[in-house]
N, C-alpha and C positions, 0 to 999 in steps of 0.2 A: 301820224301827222306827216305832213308833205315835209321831205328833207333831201337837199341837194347839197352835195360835198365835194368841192374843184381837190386839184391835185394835177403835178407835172409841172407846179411854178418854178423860176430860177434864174441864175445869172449864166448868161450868155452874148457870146461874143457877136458883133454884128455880121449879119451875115448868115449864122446858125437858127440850129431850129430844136423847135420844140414841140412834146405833142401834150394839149390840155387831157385830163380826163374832169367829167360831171355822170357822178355817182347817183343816182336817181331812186327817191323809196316813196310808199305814200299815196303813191295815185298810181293808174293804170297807165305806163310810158307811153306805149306803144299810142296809143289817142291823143297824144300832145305833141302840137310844134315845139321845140326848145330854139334857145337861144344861148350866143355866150355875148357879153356885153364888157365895155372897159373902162377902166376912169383912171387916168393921169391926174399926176396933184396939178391941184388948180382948176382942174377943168372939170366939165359937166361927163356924166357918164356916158356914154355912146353905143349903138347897137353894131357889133361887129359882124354875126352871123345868124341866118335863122336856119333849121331845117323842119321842113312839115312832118307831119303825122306818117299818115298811110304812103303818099307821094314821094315823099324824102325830096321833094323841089328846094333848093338850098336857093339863101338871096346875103351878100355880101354888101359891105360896107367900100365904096371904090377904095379908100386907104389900102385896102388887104387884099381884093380882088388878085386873082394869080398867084399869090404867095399862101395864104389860110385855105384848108378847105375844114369845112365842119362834115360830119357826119355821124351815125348813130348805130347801136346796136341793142335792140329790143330784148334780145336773149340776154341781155345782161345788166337791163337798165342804165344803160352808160351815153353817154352824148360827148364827143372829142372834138378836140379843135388840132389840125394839124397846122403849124406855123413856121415857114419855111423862108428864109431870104430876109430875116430879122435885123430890124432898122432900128438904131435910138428912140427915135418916136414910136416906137410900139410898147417904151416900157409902162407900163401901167398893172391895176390890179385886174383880176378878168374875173369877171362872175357868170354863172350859170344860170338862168330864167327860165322859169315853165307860165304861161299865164293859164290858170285852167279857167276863170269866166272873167269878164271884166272889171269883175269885183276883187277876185285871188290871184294875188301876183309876188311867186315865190321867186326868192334868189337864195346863192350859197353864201358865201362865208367871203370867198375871196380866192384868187392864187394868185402872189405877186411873179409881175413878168419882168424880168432889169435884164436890156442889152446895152452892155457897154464894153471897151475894148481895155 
């Protein structure tokens, strides 16, 4: 079955950074856009980054523009989020999404992100 598993959450200071990993098994990666997505308490969850399939066209959420970059490695099944220039507002849980048709739409588990000083 489709199974996605974040890692590289943690407490960090503002300013620092971090790098997500999304461990990918289940389906064929390389065919699928991923996402990594985030949801602060209280709030709705939000789309932070995509990267496509074949193309690797990445598309950013303006909050993170400049400072996140996503990207992927097919050899290894893995999908990263690098996050660089870490603000208090970026703490949140970050999840991993693959949509394989309109109808299946997986996510992971979680990695919590907390920058605080």
């Amino acid at each position: 079955q489709v199974r996605l598993v974040e890692s590289g959450g943690g407490l960090v200071q503002p300013g620092g950074s971090l790098r997500l990993s999304c461990a990918a098994s289940g389906f064929t990666f390389r065919n699928y856009a991923m996402s990594w997505y985030r949801q602060a308490p209280g709030k709705e969850r939000e789309l932070v980054a995509t990267i496509s399939s074949a193309t690797r066209n990445t598309n950013y959420a303006d909050s993170v523009k400049g400072r996140f970059t996503i990207s992927r490695d097919n050899a290894k099944n893995t999908v990263y989020l690098q996050m660089n220039s870490l603000k208090p507002e970026d703490t949140a849980v970050y999840y991993c999404n693959v949509k394989l048709t309109i109808l299946y739409d997986y996510w992971g588990q979680g990695t919590q992100v907390t920058v605080s000083s």
